[in-house]
VOBA-1610 file (N, C-alpha, C; in pm, whole numbers, padded with zeros to 5 digits, always signed):
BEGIN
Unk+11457+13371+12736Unk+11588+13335+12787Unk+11623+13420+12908Unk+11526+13498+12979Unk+11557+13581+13096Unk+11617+13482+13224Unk+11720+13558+13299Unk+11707+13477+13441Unk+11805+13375+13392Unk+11803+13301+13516Unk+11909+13230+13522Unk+11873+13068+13486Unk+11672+13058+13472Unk+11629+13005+13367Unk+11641+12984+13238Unk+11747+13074+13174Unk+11765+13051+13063Unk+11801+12904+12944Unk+11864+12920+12831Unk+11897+12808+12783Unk+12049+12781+12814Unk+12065+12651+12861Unk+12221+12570+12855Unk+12311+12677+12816Unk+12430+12698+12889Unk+12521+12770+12840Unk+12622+12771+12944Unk+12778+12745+12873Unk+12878+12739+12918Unk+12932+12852+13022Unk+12866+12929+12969Unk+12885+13101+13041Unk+12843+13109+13166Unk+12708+13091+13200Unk+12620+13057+13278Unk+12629+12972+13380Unk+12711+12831+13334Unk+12719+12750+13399Unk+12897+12772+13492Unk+12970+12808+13373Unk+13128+12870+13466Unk+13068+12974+13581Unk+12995+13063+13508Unk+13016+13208+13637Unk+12892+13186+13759Unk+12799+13123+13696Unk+12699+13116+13797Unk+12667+13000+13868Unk+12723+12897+13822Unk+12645+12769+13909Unk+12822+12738+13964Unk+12871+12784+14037Unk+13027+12757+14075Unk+13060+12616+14070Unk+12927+12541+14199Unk+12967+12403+14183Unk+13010+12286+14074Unk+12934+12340+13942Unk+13002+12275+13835Unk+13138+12287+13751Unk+13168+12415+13817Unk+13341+12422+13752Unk+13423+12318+13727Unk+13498+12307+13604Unk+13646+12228+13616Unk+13732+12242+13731Unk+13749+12108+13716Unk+13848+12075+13862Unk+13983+12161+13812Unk+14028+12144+13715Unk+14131+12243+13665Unk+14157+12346+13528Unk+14196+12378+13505Unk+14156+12481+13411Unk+14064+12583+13387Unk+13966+12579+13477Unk+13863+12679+13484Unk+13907+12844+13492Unk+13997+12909+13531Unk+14070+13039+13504Unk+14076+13047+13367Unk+14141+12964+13296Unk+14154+12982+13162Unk+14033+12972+13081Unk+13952+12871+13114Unk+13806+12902+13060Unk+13736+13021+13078Unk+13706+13083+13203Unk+13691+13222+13237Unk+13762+13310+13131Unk+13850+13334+13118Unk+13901+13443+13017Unk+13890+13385+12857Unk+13846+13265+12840Unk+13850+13263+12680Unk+13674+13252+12673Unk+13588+13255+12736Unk+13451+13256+12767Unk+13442+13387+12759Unk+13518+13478+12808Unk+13513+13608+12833Unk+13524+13700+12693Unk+13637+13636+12662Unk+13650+13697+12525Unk+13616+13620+12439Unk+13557+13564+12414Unk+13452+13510+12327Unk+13345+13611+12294Unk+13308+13573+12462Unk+13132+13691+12473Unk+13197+13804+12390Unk+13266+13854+12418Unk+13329+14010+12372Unk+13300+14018+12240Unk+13374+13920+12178Unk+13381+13960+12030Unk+13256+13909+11964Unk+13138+13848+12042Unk+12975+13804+11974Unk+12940+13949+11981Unk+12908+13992+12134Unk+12917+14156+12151Unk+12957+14240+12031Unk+13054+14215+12011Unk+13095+14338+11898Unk+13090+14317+11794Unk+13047+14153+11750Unk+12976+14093+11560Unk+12826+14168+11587Unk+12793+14116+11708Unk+12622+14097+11687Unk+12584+14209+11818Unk+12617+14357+11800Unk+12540+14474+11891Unk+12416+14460+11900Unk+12326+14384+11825Unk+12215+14435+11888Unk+12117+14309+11900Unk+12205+14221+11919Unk+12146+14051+11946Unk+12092+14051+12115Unk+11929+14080+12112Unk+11872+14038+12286Unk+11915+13977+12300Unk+11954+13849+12298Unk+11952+13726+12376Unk+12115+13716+12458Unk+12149+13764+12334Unk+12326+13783+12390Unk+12337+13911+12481Unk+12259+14013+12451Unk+12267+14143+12579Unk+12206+14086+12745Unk+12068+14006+12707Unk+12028+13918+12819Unk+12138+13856+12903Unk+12222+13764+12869Unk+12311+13696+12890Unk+12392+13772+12946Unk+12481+13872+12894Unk+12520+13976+12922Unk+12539+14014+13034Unk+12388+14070+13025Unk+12307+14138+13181Unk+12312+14058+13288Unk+12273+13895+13278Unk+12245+13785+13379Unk+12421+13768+13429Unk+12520+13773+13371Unk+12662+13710+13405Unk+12701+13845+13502Unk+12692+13975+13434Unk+12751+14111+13483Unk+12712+14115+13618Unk+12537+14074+13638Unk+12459+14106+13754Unk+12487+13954+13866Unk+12496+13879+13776Unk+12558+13733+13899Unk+12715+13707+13924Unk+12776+13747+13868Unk+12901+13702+13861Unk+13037+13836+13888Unk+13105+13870+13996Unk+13170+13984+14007Unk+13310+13948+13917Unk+13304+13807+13944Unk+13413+13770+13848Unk+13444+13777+13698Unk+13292+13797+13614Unk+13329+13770+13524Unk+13319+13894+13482Unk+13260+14034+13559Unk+13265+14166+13524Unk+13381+14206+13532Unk+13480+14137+13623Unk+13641+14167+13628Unk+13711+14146+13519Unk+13683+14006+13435Unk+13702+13989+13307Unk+13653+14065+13186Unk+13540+14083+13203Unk+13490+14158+13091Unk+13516+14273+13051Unk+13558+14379+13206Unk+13617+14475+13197Unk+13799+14492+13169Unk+13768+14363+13175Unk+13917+14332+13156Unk+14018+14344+12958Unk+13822+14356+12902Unk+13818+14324+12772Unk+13954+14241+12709Unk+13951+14111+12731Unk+14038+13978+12730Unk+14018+13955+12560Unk+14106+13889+12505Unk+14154+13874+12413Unk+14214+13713+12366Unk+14130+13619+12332Unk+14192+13502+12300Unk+14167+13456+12198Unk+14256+13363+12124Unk+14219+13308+11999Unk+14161+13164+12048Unk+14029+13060+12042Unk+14063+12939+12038Unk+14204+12854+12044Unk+14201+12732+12061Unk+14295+12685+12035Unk+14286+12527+12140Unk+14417+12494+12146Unk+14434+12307+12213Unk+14440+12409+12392Unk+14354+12294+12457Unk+14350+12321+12621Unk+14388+12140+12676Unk+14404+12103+12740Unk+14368+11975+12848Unk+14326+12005+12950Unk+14176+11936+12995Unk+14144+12022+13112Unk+14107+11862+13206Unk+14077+11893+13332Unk+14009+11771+13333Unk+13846+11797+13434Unk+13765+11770+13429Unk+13630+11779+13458Unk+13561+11690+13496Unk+13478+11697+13579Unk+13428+11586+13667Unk+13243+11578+13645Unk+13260+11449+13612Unk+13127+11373+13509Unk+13060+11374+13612Unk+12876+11387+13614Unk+12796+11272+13729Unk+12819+11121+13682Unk+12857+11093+13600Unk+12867+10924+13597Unk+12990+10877+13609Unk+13078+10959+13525Unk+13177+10910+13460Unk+13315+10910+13544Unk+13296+11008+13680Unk+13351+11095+13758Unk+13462+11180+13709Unk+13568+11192+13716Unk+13650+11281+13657Unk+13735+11230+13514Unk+13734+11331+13451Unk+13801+11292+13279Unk+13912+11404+13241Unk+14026+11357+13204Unk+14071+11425+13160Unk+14117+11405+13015Unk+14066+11540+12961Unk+14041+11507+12772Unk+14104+11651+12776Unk+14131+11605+12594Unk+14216+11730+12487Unk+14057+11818+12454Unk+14082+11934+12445Unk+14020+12029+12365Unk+14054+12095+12289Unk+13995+12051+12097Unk+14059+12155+12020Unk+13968+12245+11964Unk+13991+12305+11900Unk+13866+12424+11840Unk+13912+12458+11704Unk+13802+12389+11656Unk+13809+12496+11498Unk+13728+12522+11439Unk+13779+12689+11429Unk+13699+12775+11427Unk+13659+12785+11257Unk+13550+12810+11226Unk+13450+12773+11090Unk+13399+12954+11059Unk+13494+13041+11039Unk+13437+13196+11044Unk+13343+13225+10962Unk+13312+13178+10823Unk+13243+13183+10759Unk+13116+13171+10812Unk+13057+13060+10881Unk+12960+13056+10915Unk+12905+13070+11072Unk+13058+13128+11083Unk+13047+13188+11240Unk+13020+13099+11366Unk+13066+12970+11336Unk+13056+12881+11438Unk+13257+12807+11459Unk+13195+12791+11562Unk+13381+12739+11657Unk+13297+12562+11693Unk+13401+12454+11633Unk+13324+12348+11639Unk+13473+12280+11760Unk+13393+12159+11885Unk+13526+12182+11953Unk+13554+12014+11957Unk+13634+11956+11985Unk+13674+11812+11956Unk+13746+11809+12081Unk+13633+11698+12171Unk+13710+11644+12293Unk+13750+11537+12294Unk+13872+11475+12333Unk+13905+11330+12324Unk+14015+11314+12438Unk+14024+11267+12476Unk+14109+11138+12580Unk+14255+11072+12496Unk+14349+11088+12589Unk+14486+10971+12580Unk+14399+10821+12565Unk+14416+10749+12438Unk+14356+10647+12362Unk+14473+10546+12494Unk+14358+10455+12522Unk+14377+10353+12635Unk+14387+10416+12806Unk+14343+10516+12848Unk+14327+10604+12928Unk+14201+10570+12994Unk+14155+10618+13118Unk+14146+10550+13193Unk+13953+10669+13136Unk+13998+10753+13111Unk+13900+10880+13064Unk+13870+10859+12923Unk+13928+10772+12831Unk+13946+10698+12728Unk+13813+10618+12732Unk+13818+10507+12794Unk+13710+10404+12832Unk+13612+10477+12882Unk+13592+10526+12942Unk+13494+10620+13044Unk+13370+10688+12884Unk+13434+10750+12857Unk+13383+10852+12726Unk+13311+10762+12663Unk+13383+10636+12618Unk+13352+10502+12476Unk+13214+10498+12585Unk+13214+10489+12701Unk+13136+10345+12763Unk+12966+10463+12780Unk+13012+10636+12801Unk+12911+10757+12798Unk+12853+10725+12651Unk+12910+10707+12580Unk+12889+10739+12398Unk+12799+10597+12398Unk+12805+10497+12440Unk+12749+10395+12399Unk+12599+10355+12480Unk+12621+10473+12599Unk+12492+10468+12661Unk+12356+10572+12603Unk+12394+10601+12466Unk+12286+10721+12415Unk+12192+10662+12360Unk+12120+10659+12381Unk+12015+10555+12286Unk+11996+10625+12093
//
């Protein structure tokens, strides 16, 4: 998982690939990304893959060392953001999160204003999966 080769990740993709950012809400993703990492950091001290990661955001990203040093503090919770598809072009959907502590996973539920224009868009992504 070295490098910026690594595997898929939200982290990665906010601080380092800029061009894919949310059209809005992305500040707020930054700090709940931030403190996220934080508190894996401080479950799991001595997880490589997460120190890797770590290392790759601190060393690419001045922004997110501003955050990190910022040691940020968020609970999950409801966002609306809106984000821009290669197909779909821009969507704007609910994000909720719930969080599953027991087994240490945050599961997140995106959905659309039902008859929305990002509504149809999603149905028409979902139906193209084979």
């Amino acid at each position: 998982m070295a490098g910026s080769g690594g595997r898929p990740n939200l982290a990665r993709r906010r601080f380092l690939r800029r061009e894919e950012v949310l059209t809005d809400g992305h500040e707020n993703f930054a700090e709940i990304a931030g403190a996220r990492l934080r508190a894996a950091a401080a479950r799991y001290p001595r997880d490589h893959g997460l120190a890797v990661l770590l290392a790759e955001l601190r060393a690419g990203s001045s922004e997110f060392t501003e955050i990190w040093d910022s040691r940020p503090v968020r609970a999950p919770g409801h966002r609306t953001k809106t984000m821009s598809h290669p197909q779909a072009g821009l969507l704007r959907v609910h994000c909720d999160v719930l969080t599953v502590p027991e087994d240490d996973q945050q599961v997140v539920f995106i959905t659309a204003n039902p008859g929305s224009p990002s509504a149809r868009a999603l149905r028409h992504l979902a139906a193209a999966i084979p």
